[in-house]
C-alpha positions, 0 to 999 in steps of 0.5 A: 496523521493529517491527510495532505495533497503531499501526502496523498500523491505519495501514498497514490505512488506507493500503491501503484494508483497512478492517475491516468493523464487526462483521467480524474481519482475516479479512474483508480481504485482509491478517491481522494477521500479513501486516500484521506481515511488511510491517511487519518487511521495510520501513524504514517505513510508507509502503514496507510500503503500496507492498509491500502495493498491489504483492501487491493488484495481484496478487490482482485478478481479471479481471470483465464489464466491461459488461453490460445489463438491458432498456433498463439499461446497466451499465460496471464498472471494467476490469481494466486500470484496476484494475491502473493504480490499485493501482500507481500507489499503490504507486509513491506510497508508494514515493517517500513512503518513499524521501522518509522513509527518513533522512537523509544524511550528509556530511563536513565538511572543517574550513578550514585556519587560520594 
């Protein structure tokens, strides 16, 4: 598919990529131009998303996953929930696209008339 700022601004919105304001493409995970390559190696929107939540998958990091401060106690979300996350959006953009990819075509046999 043909990359467009359209297209762009809501593939950023579908992989949560948001620009932070006074910020440029260089504070997110994805450029412009990584954007652009989703976009041309995807028949739509929605498989470009689940190609994109597929490679966040693969940039997250493990973290302490619990930590405590005097009597303060603190759970981040774990690694493995993270991954369960980004997945699980990615194979639901996936069937999104599949869902939009086109139609189908048939033959129709015309009746014999006498």
């Amino acid at each position: 598919m043909t990359p467009t700022e359209e297209l762009r601004k809501k593939l950023r919105k579908l992989l949560n990529e948001k620009v932070p304001s006074g910020g440029s493409e260089a504070d997110t995970n994805f450029s412009d131009g990584e954007l652009d390559d989703l976009l041309k190696d995807s028949p739509n929107v929605y498989t470009a998303a689940s190609k994109g939540w597929t490679e966040k998958t693969a940039l997250l990091q493990g973290d302490i996953e619990k930590y405590s401060a005097g009597d303060e106690q603190y759970t981040l979300t774990s690694l493995k929930d993270k991954m369960t996350h980004a997945m699980s959006m990615a194979n639901h953009y996936r069937d999104m696209g599949k869902e939009s990819s086109g139609g189908v075509m048939f033959r129709v046999r015309p009746p014999e008339v006498l």
